[in-house]
N, C-alpha and C positions, 0 to 999 in steps of 0.2 A: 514504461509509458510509450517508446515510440514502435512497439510491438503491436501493445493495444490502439495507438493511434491506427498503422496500417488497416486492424482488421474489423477495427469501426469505421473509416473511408470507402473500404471495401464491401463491407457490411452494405452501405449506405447507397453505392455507387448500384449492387445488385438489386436492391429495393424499388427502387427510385425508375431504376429501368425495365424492373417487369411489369412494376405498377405505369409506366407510360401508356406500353402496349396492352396489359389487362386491363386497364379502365379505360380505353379508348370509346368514346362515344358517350362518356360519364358527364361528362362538362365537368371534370377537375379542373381547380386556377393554379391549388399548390397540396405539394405535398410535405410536410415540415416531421424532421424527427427530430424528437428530442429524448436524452439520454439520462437518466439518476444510479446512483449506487446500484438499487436493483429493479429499475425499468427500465424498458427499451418501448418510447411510445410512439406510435405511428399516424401524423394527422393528416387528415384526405379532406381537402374544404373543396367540396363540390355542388354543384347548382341543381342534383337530382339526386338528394340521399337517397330516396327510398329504392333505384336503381341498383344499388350497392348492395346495402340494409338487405333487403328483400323481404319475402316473409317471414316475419316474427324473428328478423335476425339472423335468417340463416345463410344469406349471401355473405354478410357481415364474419361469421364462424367458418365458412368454406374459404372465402380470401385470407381469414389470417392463417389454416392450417397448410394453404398453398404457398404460403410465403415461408411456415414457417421449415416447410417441406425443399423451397428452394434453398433456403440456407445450408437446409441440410447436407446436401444437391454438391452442393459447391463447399463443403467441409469447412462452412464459417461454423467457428464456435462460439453461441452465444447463452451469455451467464447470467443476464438481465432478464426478465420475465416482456414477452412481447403484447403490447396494449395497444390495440385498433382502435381509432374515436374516426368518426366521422361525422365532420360539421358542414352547415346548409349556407351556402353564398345566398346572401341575402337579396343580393341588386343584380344578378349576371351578367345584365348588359351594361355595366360598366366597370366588368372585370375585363383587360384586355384578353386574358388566357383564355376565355371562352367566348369572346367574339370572335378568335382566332381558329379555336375549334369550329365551330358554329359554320365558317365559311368553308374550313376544310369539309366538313360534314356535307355541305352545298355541292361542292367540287366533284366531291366525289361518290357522290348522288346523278352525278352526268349533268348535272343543270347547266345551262349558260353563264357564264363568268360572270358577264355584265350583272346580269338578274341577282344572283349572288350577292353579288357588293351592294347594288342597288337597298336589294330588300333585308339587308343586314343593318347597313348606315339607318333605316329608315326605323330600326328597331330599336337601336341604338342610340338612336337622337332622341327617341320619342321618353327615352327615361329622364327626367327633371334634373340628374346632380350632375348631367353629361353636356359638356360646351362647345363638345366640336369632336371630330373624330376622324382617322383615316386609314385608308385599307389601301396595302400596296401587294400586287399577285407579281410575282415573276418568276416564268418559266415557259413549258409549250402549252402556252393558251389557245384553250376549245381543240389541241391535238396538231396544232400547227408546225412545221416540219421546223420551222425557225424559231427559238424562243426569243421573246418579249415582254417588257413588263408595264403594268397598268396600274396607276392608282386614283382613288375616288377619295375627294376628301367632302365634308361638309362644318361648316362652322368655323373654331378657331383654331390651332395648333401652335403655340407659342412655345418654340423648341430652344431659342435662343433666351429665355426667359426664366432664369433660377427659380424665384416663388411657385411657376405653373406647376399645379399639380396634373402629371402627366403619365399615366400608365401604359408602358410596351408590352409588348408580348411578340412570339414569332412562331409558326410552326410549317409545320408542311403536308400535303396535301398527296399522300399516293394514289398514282392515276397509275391505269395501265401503259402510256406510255413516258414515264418517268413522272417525277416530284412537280409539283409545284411548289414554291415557297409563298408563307405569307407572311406577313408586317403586318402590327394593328397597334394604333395608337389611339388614346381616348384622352380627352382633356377632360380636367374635373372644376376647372375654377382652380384659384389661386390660392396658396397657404400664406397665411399670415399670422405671427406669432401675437401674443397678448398683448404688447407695447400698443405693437403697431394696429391691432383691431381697435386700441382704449382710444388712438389718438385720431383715429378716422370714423 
């Protein structure tokens, strides 16, 4: 057991990291695998299947024979049969992992930081199940020789607040002269279990 723990972490850890960099610009939130007797499945929930997909399927066939080509690569043996799904983020802008995208995408399009954050928040508020939201950038912003960091929030962000239902995310933003890092937090409104919905 703790042989094949090793070489499904390992498995897991190589997947996971070339799928970062090859679907970069996909707007993926998550990538989940999951594991049976005799399958090995691989879910991608991103906010432009058909990006992936491609025509009639075929980007969807060329990703999992590249994957199944890096395992090879790297001498994972695997004995489970490998199944690609790829499922459609319903809301986008109120997954944190692809507003977080979204601004790197900004960034690194040379656009102004400000404008960025600005016209991000303003996309991101505008969807109904969202109650507040905040973008925090730090590093050399607009190329500045000194790094500093900036954040914009709007609405509410109740961090000290158990119930809020609050989605993080964080990534980074390669510029020619080094990362910028981002933070993106989205408030969704409050969870409240059944008790407490009957009594209110």
């Amino acid at each position: 057991m703790d042989k094949k723990y090793k070489e499904f972490l390992r498995a897991d850890i190589l997947v996971r990291e070339f799928l970062a960099v090859r679907l970069r610009g996909a707007y993926v939130s998550e990538v989940a695998l999951e594991r049976s007797q005799k399958t090995f499945r691989i879910v991608i929930k991103t906010s432009r299947p058909g990006m992936i997909i491609g025509k009639s399927g075929e980007g969807a066939v060329k990703l999992k024979n590249e994957i199944l080509k890096l395992l090879g690569k790297e001498k994972v043996l695997l004995t489970q049969e490998l199944k690609l799904d790829i499922e459609e983020v319903r809301s986008p802008e109120s997954n944190s992992a692809i507003v977080c995208q979204m601004v790197a995408e900004g960034l690194e399009k040379r656009m102004p930081f400000r404008r960025v954050m600005k016209q991000t928040i303003e996309k991101v508020m505008a969807n109904r199940d969202v109650k507040g939201v905040k973008i925090y950038l730090g590093g050399r912003l607009g190329g500045a020789d000194m790094a500093r960091s900036e954040e914009l929030k709007r609405g509410r962000i109740p961090l000290q607040t158990f119930r809020a239902d609050i989605d993080f995310s964080r990534d980074k933003a390669h510029m020619t002269y080094g990362d910028i890092g981002i933070k993106v937090w989205v408030y969704k409104g409050d969870i409240f279990n059944a008790k407490l919905k009957n009594q209110s």
